[in-house]
N, C-alpha and C positions, 0 to 999 in steps of 0.2 A: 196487197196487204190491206188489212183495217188498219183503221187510225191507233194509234197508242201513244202515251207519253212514255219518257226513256229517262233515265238515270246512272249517273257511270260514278258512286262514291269511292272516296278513297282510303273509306276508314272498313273492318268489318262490323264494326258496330254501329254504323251507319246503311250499311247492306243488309244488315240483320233485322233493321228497325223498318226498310224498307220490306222488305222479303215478308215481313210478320203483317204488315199492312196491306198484303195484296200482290203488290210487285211479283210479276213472274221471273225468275232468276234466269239471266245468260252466262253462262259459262262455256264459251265457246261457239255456240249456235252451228253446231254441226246438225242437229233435228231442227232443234226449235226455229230457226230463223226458214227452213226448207218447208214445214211446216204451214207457216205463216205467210210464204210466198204465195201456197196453194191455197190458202184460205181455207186450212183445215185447220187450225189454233187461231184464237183471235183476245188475246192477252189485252189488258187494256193497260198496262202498263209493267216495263222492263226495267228490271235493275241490273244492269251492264258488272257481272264481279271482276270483268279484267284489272282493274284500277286497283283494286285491293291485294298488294305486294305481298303482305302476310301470310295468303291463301296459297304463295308456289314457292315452290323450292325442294331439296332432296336433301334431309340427315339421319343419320345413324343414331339409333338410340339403345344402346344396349346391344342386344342379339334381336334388333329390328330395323327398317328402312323406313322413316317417315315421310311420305309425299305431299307436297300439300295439295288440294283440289283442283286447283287452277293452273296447275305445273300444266305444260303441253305434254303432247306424245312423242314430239320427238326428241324433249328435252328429258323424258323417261330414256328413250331410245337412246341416245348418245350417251345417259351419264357414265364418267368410268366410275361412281361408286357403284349404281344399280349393278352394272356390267360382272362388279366382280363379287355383290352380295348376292344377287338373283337374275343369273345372267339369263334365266327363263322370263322375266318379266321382261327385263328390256328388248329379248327377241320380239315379245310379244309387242310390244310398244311399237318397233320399227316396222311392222309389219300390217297395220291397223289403214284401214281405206289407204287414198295416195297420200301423195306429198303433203297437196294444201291441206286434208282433211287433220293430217297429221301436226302439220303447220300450228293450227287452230285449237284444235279440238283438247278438251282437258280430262284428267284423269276423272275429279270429281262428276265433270257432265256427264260423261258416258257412263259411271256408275248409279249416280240419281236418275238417268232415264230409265235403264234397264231394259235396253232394248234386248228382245232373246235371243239375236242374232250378235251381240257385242260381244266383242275380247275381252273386255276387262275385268267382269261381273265374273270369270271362269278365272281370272289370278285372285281375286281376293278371294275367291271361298276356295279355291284349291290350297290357297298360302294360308286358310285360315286366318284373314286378315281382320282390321277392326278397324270402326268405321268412326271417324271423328267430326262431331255437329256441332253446333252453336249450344247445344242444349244436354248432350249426353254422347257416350260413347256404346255401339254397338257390334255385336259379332257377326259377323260374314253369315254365320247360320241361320242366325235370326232378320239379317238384313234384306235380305232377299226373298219376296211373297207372290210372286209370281210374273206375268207381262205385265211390263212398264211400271210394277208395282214396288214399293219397295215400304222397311219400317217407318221412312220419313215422315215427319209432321207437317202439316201447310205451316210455310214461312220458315221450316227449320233449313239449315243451311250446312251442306256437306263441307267441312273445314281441311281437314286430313286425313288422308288413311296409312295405317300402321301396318305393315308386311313384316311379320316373322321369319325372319331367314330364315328357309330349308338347308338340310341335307342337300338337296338335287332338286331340282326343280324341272320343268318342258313344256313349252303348250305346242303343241300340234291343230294344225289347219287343215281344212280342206273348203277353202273359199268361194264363195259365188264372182265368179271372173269380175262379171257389171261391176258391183256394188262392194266387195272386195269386203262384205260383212261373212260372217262365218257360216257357212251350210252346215257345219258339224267343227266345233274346234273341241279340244277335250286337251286341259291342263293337268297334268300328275305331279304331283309334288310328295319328296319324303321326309317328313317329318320328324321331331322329337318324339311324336305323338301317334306316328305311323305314317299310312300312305293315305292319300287324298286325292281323290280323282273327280274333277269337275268337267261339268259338260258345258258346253253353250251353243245355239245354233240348230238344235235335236229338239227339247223340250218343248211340249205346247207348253206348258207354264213357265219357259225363261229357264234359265240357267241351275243346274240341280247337281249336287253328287251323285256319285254311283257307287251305292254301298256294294254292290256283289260284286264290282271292280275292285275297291277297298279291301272285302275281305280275302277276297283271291290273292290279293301283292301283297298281305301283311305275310300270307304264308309262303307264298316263294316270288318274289320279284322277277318275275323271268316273263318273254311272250309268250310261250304254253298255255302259263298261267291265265295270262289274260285273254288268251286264244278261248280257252275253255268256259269263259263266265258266258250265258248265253242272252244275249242283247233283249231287251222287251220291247218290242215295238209298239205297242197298242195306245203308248202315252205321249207318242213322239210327232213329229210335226209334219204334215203328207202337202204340197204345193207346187206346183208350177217346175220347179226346179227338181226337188227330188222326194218321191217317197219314204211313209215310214220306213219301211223295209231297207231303204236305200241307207237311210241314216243311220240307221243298226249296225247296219253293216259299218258303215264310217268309225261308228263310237268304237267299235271293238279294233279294228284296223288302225286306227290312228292311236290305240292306247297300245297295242303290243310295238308300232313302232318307237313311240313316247320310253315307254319301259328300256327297249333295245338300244335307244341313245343313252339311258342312263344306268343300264345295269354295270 
């Protein structure tokens, strides 16, 4: 590693004032500390958010599930409130790299990195989620701009995110064994608002709906349905592991079995 100074406040408005001043944010350092081993990041100084209590926990608010950032995966994974408001989230939760990754790793980081390969970036824009900062509140639609990218400001700080309970919710996998990130995951959720069908793990730009998924299952929620939408490969991510073609194929497979767990 390079040299950096480190900070572990206990306040957020102490983490906030750090993070606006430079500070690179750890929230878990599931990337960022692997990263920095390789002397491929060289931060010059870390502000450690585990310390700030405010940033994790699980409540209901309305006909919503609010998480806070710093909550773990597995403590998504185990809640019995998630389990029984969006029991598609916390499959997803339990299922996210191994143990320790899961041990570690927080709801907020893995959605502020926006890796294209991540699970979690495919629950909030399938659930139509909204994204809570130190500075403002955003939509899952608008939040997400491509790899690694996302609406955030330097220094702003992911605080909580709000999941609307569905109707039915599922995210379906089909994992890279190694590294247990997503080759192809495809979340569907049904909605007040209709169906929502997010991908991650497919996209060269990260994580995306699929509107001719969408419009297929608004009119008959069946696998047919979604048998018949015809996958576009030409946008999709071709590597080492699996081709565009390969992943096509995924998205479509993995949403008529999605659908068939919840029709």
């Amino acid at each position: 590693m390079y040299a950096f100074t480190f900070d572990k406040p206990s306040t957020l408005a102490d983490a906030s004032k750090a993070a606006a001043g430079g500070a690179k944010p750890l929230a878990g350092g599931q990337t960022l500390l692997a990263s920095m081993k390789l002397r491929l990041s060289e931060p010059g100084s870390l502000v450690d958010l585990g310390g700030v209590k405010e940033l994790a926990g699980i409540k209901r608010e309305g006909n919503a599930l609010v998480i806070g950032a710093m909550t773990r995966h597995i403590d998504v994974a185990n809640s019995a409130e998630v389990k029984a408001a969006i029991p598609g989230l916390a499959d997803l939760a339990a299922h996210i790299g191994d143990k320790q990754v899961r041990a570690m790793g927080t709801l907020g980081g893995s959605v502020a990195n926006n890796d294209p390969a991540a699970c979690y970036p495919s629950a909030v824009l399938g659930l139509g989620a909204t994204v809570h900062t130190t500075h403002r509140q955003i939509a899952a639609d608008d939040f997400f701009q491509g790899m690694f990218t996302t609406a955030l400001n330097e220094g702003e700080l992911i605080t909580a995110i709000s999941f609307p309970i569905p109707k039915k919710s599922v995210y379906m996998k089909f994992n890279q064994p190694a590294s247990r990130f997503a080759m192809t995951g495809v979340f569907v959720a049904q909605t007040d608002s209709g169906v929502r069908v997010a991908v991650t793990g497919a996209g060269s730009g990260g994580v995306f709906r699929h509107t001719g998924l969408e419009d297929a299952l608004n009119q008959s929620f069946t696998p047919p349905a979604a048998a018949a939408v015809k996958i576009d490969a030409s946008d999709l991510n071709a590597d080492l592991h699996a081709s565009a073609a390969y992943r096509a194929n995924l998205i479509s497979v993995l949403t008529q079995r999605a659908v068939a767990l919840l029709a």
